[in-house]
C-alpha positions as CSV (number, residue, x, y, z in Angstrom):
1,X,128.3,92.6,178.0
2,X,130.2,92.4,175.1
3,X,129.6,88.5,174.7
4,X,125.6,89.4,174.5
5,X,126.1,92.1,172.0
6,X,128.1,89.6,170.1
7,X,125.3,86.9,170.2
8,X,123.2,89.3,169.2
9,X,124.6,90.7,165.8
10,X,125.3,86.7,164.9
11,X,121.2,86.5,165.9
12,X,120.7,89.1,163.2
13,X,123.0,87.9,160.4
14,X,121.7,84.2,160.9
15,X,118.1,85.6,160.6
16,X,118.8,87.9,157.4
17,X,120.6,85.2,155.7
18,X,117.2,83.2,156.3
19,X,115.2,85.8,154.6
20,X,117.4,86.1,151.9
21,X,117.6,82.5,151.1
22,X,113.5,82.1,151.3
23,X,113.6,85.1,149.0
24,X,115.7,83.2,146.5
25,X,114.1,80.0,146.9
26,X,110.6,81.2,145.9
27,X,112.6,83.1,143.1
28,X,113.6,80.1,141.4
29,X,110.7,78.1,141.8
30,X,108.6,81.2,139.9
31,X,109.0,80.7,136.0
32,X,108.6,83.8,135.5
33,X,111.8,84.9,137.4
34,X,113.7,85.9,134.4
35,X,110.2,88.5,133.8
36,X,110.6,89.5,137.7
37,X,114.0,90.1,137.1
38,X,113.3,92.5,134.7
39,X,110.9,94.5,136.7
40,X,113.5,94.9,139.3
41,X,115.1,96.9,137.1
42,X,112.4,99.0,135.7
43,X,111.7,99.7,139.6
44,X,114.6,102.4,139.0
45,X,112.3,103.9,136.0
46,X,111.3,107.1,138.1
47,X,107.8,107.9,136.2
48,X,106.3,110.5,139.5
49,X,106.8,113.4,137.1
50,X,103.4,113.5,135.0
51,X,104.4,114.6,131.3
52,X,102.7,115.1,128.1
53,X,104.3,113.8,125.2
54,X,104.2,115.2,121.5
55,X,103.6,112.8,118.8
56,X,103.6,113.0,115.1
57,X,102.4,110.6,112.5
58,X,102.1,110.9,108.8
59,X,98.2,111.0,107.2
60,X,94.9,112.5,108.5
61,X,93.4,111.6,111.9
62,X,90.2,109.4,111.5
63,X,86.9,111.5,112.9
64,X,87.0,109.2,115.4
65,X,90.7,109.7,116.9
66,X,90.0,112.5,119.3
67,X,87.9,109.6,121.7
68,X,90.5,107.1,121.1
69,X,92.6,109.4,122.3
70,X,90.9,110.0,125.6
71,X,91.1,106.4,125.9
72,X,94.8,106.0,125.1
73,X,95.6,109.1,127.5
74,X,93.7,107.1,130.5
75,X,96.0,103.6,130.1
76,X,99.1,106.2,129.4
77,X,98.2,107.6,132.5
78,X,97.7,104.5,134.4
79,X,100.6,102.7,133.4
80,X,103.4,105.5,133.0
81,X,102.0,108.8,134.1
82,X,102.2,110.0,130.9
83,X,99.9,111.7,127.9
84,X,99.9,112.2,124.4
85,X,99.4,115.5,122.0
86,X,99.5,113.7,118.9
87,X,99.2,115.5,115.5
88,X,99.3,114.8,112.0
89,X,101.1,115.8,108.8
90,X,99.3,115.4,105.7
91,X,100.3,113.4,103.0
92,X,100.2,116.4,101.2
93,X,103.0,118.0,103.0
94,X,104.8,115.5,104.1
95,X,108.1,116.8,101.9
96,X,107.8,119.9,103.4
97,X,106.7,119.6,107.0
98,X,108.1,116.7,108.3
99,X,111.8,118.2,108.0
100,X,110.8,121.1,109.6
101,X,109.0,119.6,112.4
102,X,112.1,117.9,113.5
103,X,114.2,121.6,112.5
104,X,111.9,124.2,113.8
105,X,112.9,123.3,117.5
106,X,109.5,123.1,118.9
107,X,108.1,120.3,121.3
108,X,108.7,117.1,119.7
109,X,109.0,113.7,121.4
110,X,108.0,111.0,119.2
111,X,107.8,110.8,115.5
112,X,107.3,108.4,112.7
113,X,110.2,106.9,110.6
114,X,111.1,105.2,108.3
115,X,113.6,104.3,105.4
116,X,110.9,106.0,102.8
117,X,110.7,108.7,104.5
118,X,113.9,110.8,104.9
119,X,115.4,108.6,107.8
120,X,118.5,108.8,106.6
121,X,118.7,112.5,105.5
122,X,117.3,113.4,109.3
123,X,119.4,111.2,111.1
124,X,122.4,112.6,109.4
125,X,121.0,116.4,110.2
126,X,121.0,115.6,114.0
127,X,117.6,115.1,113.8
128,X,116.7,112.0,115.7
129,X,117.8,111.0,119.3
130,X,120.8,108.4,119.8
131,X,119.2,105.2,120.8
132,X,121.0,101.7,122.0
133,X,120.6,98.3,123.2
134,X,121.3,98.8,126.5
135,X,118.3,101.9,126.3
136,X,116.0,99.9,124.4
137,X,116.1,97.0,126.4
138,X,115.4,98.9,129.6
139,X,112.5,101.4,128.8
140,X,111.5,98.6,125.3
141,X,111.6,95.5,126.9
142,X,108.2,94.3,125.3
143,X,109.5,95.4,122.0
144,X,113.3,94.1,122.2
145,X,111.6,91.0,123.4
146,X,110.0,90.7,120.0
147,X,112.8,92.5,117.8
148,X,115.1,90.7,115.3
149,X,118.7,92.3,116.0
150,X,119.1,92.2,112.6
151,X,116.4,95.2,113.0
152,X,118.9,97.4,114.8
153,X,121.7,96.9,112.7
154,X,119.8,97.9,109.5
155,X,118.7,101.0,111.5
156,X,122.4,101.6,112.1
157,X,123.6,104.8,110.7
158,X,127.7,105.3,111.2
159,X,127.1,102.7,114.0
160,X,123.7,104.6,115.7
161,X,120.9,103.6,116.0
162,X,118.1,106.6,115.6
163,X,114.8,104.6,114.6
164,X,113.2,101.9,116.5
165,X,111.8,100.0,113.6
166,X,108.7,97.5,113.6
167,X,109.0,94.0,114.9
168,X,106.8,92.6,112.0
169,X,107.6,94.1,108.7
170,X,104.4,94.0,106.3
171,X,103.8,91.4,103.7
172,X,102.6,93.6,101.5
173,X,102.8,94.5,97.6
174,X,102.3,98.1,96.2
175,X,98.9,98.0,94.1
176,X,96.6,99.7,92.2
177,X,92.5,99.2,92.1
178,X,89.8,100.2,89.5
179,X,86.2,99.6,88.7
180,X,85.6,95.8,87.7
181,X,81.8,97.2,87.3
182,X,82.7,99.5,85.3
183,X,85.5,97.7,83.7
184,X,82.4,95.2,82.4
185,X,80.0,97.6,81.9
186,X,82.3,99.3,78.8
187,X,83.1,95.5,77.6
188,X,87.0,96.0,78.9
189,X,88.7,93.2,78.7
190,X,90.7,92.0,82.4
191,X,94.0,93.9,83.1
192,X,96.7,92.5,84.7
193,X,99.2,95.6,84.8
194,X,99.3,99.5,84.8
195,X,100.4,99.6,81.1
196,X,96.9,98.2,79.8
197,X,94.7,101.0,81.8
198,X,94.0,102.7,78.4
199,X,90.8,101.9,77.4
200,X,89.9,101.8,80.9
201,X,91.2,105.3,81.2
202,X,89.4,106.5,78.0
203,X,85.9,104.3,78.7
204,X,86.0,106.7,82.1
205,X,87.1,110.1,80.4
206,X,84.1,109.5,78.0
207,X,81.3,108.2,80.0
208,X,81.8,109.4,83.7
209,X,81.6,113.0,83.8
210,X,82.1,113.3,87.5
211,X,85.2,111.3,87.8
212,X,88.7,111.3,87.0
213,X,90.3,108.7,85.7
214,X,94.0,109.3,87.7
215,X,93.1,111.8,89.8
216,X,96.6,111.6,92.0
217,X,97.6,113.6,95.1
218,X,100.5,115.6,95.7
219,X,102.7,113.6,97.2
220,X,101.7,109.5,97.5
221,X,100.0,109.3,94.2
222,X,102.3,111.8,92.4
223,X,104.7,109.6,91.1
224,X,103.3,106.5,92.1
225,X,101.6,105.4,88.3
226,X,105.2,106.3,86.8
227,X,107.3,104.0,89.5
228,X,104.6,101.2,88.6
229,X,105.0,101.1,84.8
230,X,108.9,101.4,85.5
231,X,108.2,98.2,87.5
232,X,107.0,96.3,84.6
233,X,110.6,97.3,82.4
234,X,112.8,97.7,85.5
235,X,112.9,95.8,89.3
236,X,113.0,99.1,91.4
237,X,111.9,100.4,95.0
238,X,113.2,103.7,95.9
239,X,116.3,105.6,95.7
240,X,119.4,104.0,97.3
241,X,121.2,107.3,98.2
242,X,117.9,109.0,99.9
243,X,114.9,106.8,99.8
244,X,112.6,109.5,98.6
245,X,110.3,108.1,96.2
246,X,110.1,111.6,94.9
247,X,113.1,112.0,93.9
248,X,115.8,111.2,91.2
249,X,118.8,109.7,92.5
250,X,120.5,106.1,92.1
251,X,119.1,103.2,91.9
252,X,119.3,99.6,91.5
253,X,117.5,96.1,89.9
254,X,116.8,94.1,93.0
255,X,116.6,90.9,90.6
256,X,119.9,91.5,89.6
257,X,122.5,89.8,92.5
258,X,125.4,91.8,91.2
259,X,124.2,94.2,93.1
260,X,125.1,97.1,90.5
261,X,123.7,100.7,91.1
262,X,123.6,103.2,87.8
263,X,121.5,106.7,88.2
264,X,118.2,107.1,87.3
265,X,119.2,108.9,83.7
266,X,121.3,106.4,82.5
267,X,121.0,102.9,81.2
268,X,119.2,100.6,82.7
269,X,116.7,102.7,84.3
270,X,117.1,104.9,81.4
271,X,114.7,103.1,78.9
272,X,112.3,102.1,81.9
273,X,111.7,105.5,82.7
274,X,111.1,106.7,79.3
275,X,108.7,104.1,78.8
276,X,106.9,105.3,81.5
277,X,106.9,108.7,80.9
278,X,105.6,108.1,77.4
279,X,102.9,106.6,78.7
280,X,102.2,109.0,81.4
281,X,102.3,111.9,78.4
282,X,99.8,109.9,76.5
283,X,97.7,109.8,79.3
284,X,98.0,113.2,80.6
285,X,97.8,114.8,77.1
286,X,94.5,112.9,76.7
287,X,92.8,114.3,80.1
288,X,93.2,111.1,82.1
289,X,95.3,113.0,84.4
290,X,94.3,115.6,86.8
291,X,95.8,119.0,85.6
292,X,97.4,120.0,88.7
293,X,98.0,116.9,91.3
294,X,100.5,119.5,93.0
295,X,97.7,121.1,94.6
296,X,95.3,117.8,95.4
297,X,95.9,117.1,99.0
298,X,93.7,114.1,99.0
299,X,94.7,110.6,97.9
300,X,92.9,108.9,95.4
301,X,92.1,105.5,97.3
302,X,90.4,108.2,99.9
303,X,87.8,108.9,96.9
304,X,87.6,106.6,94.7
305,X,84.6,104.5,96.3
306,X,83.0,107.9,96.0
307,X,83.3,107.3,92.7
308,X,85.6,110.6,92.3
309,X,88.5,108.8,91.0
310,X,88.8,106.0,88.6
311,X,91.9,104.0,89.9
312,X,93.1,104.0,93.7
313,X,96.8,103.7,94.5
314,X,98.2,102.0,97.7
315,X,99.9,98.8,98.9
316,X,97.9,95.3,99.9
317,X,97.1,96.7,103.4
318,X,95.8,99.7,103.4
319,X,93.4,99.5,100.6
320,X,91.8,96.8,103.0
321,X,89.2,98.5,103.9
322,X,88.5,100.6,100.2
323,X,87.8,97.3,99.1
324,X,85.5,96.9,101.8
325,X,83.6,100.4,101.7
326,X,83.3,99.7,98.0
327,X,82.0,96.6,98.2
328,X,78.9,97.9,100.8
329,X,77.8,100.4,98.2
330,X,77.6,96.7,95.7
331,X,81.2,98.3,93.8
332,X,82.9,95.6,92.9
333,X,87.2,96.0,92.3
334,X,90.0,94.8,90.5
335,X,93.4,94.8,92.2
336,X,96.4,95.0,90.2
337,X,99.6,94.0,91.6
338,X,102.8,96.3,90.5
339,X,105.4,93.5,89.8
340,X,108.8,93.6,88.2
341,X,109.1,91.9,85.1
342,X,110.1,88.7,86.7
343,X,106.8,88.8,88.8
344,X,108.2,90.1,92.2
345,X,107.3,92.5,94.4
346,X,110.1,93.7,96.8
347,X,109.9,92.3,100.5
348,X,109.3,95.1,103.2
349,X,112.5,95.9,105.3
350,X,112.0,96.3,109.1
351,X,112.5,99.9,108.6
352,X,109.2,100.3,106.2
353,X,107.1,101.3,109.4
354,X,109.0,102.3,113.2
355,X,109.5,105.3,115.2
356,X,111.9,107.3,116.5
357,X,112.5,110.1,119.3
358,X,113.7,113.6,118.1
359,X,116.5,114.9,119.3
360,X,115.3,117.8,121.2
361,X,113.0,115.7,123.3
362,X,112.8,116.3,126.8
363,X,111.5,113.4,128.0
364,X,113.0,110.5,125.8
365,X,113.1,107.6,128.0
366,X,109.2,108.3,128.9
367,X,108.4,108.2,125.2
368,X,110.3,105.1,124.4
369,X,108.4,103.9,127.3
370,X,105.3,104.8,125.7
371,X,106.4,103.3,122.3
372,X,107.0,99.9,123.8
373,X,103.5,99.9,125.3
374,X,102.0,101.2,121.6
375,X,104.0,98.8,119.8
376,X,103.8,96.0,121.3
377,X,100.7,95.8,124.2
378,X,97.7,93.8,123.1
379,X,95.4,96.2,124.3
380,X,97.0,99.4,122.6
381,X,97.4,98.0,119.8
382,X,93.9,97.1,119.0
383,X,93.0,100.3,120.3
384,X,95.3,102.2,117.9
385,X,94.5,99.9,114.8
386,X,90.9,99.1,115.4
387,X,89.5,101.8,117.4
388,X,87.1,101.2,120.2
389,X,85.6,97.8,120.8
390,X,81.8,97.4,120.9
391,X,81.8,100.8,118.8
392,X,84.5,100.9,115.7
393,X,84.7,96.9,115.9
394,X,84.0,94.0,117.7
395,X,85.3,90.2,117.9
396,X,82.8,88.1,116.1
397,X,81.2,84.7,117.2
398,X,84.3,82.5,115.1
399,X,87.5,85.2,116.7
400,X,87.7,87.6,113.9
401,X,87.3,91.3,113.9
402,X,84.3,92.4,112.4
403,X,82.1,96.0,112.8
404,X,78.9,96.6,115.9
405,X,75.4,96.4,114.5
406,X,74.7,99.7,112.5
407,X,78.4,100.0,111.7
408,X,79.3,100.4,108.1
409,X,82.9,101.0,106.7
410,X,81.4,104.2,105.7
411,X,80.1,105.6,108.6
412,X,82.6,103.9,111.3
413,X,84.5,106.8,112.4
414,X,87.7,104.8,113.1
415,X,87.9,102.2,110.4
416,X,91.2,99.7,110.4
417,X,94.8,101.2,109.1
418,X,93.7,104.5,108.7
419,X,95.2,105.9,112.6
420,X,98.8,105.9,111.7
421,X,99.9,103.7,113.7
422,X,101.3,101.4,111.1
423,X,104.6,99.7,113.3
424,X,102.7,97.9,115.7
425,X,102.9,94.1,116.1
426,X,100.9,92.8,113.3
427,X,101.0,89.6,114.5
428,X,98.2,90.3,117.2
429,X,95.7,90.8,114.4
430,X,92.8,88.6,114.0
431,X,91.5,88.4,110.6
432,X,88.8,90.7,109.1
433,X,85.5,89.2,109.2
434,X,84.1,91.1,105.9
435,X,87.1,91.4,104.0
436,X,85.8,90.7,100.0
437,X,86.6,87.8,98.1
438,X,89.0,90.1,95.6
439,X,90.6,91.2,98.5
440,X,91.1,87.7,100.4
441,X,92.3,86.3,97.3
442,X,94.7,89.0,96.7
443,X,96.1,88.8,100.0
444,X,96.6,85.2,99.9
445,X,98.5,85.6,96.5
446,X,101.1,88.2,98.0
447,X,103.3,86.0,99.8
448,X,104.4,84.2,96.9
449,X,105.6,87.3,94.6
450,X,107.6,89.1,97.9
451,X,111.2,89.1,97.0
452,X,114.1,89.7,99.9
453,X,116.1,92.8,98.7
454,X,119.7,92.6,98.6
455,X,119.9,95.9,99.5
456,X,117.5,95.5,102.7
457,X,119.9,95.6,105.4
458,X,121.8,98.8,104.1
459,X,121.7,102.2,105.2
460,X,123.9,105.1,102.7
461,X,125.7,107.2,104.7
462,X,125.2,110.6,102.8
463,X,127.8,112.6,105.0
464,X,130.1,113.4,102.2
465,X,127.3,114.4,99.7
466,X,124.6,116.2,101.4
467,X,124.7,118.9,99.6
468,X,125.0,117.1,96.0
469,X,121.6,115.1,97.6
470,X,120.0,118.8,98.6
471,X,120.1,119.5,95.3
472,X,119.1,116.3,93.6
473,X,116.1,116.8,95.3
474,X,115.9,120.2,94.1
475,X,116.4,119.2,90.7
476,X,113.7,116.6,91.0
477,X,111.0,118.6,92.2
478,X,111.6,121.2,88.9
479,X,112.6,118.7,86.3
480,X,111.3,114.8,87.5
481,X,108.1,115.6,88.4
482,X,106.8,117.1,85.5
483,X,108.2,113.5,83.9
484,X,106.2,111.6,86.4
485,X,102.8,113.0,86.4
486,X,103.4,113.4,81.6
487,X,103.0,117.1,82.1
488,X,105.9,117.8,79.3
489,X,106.2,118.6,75.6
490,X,108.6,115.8,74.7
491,X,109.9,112.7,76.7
492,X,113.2,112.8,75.0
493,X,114.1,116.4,75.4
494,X,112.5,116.7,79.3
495,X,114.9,113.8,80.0
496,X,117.9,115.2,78.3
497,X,117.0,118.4,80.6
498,X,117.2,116.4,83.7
499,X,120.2,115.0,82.5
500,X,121.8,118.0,82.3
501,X,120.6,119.1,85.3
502,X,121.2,116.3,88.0
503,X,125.1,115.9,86.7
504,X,125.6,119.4,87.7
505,X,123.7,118.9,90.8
506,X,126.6,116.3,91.6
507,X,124.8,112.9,90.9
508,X,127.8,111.3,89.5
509,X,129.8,111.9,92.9
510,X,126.7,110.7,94.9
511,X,127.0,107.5,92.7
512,X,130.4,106.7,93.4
513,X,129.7,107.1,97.1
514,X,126.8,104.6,96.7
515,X,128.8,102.3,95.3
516,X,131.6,102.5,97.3
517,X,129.2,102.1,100.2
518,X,127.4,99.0,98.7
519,X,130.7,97.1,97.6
520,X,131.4,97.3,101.1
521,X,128.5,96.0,102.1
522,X,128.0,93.3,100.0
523,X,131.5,92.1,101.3
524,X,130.7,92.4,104.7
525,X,127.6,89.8,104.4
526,X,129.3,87.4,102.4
């Protein structure tokens, strides 16, 4: 009896070993193993709990967002038993709302990031949840497949990770578009930068009642005109210490390799700044300006093929489709490119556009799930960027993505770029079958002027000077802006004000953390 049971359990073993080797045979033979592999693990990804997912993006939802919605809720669904609530924070509000979104401890899963937009500051608050490889790569893997590592470590802050950023950063320039019809119709001769808009400006003021000539929004526009003609004196992006572009702080000229950082009131952003603001004064004092942007929620590339504003700021992108609306209604543009005075326009970091998951999130490992898919799935991604297919675009006869019968850029009610969903993989684009000839040549132009940053790959660690940075940004609101938008009696004096102000606000011990920080880091990558 004991023999048979013996001859039995060998029976079993012999025939389990079988099974296992045909298992592994037919593994090894499938080349897409390494994929199957990964699934394997994913099978411990428990996704039976349905959840709905909060979401926040920066802008203003297209009128057509609400169906693509639906449809982005039905594949979420599908393919991880998951929703979204997604909502927006207006470009107007950004610099207040988005720091209390993340501090106000309501429902908040997902939420737009970047290195412009106080990633550092709300990182350092406890704002964002800790991500890492090992995370990403289980519940990202479409994403990590795509991702530069070099990614990550830029988004490292004190050795965290709190942002997943974009796999393809934009190759884009900021710029700035006005009427060539109009330009020509008031015998204006072609301008090539910012600084030259006067007689533009004025041909406006005097013969188009109904427009304004800068008629800039709170918050993008705001201080966008000033950073440009600082461009043309100065190679700057944003402040090194907190990356608001509203705010003074310090700085640095990305075509100078010594790397050496100064504050924004001393020399050489000094003399940039004034020139600037002089011209900004003349401008404002003239009635070029609008007399209270603080108030003006909407941007002026959102009117200005309404003919409601007279220049339109934005970046090489997303004034895509402005060119195009204008262009349907026979206006005809002029883009100027904001370039430093060696002609270069700084190279977008990975960390322009990405995503991150707040820290009180209940279900983190769904959303990242639901970020990779976003990101990086063919079929989100055009639905996110483009809308839906046979009604806010099609693919045309020669593979490029043009709009239905009927469709306009006007009337479609999801036109391209304007969702919010800026980090997605680019790559998968097709190209635009009616972008205009200004634009195409423009775009085709970029590439050439894009310079890396030195500073692209570091991220300040503000621990020891949050409060100093607090009220910088204090300071800058009361005293900068006024500088920005010209609304001051005299240049000299307003600056000699901020001055005053921003050394007691601490920005001299800010500075000698920044470049502490940066000597350290220019060491480490040498």
């Amino acid at each position: 009896m004991k023999k048979k049971m013996n001859l039995g359990i060998i029976a079993f073993v012999m025939f389990a070993l079988v099974l296992s080797a045909c298992s592994n045979h037919s593994g090894n033979n499938d080349p897409s193993a390494s994929s199957n592999a990964g699934e394997s693990s994913d099978a411990a990804i428990d996704n039976s709990k349905e959840v709905k997912l909060s979401m926040y993006l920066l802008g203003e939802a297209p009128k057509g967002m609400p169906e693509v919605l639906t449809e982005l809720n039905k594949k979420l669904k599908e393919d991880i038993n998951a929703t979204l609530d997604l909502n927006y924070i207006g470009w107007g509000e950004v610099q207040s709302k988005y720091p209390l979104v993340l501090a106000s401890g309501e429902d908040v899963d997902i939420i737009f990031a970047a290195d412009w937009n106080f990633y550092v500051q709300e990182a350092m608050k406890g704002a964002y949840y800790e991500l890492n490889e090992e995370l990403l790569k289980k519940y990202m893997p479409l994403h990590m497949a795509k991702l530069d590592p070099l990614a990550l470590k830029a988004a490292e802050i004190n050795g965290i990770t709190y942002m997943v950023p974009t796999a393809t950063p934009d190759r884009k320039a900021s710029v700035a578009l006005i009427r060539r019809d109009l330009r020509e119709k008031y015998g204006i001769a072609e301008i090539s930068k910012l600084s030259e808009l006067g007689p533009y400006l004025e041909a406006i003021k005097k013969n188009e009642p109904d427009m304004i000539p800068l008629n800039l929004d709170s918050q993008f526009d705001l201080p966008t005109p000033f950073l440009y003609l600082t461009n043309e004196k100065l190679a700057y992006t944003q402040p090194l210490d907190s990356g608001n572009p509203m705010a003074q702080g310090i700085a640095y000229d990305y075509e100078d390799t010594s790397g050496k950082v100064f504050t924004t009131v001393e020399e050489p952003f000094l003399s940039a700044g004034k020139f600037a603001a002089n011209i900004m004064k003349e401008w404002y004092d003239k009635g070029y300006v609008n007399k209270n942007p603080y108030a003006n929620k909407t941007r002026s590339k959102d009117n200005f093929c309404e003919g409601l504003s007279g220049v339109a700021f934005g970046n090489s992108l997303d004034v895509a489709s402005v060119t195009e609306q204008c262009a349907e209604k026979g206006i005809e543009v002029d883009i100027l490119t904001a370039l430093s005075p060696q002609g270069h326009a700084p190279q977008n970091t990975w960390l322009n556009n990405g995503l991150a998951v707040a820290a009180n999130s209940d279900n983190p490992e769904r959303a990242l799930q639901a970020m990779d898919l976003i990101m990086q799935d063919p079929e989100y991604v055009y639905l996110t960027s483009f809308g839906i297919e046979g009604k806010n675009y099609e693919i045309t006869e020669d593979d490029k993505i043009g709009l239905p019968d009927g469709v306009t850029q006007e009337n479609n009610t999801f036109p391209a770029d304007s969702s919010g969903f800026w980090f997605v993989n680019k790559d998968l684009f097709k190209p635009m079958a009616n972008w205009p000839q200004s634009y195409v040549d423009h775009r085709s132009s970029v590439g050439d002027k894009l310079k890396p940053l030195l500073y692209a790959g570091f991220t300040f660690n503000s621990e020891n000077v949050k409060a100093q940075i607090a009220n910088i940004a204090n300071v800058s609101t009361q005293y900068g802006s006024p500088l920005f938008i010209g609304a001051v009696k005299n240049v000299d004096e307003a600056y000699n004000q901020l001055t005053e102000k921003l050394k007691a606000a601490g920005i001299e011990k800010v500075k000698a953390d920044v470049e502490k920080q940066t000597q350290e880091y220019l060491k480490s990558i040498q």
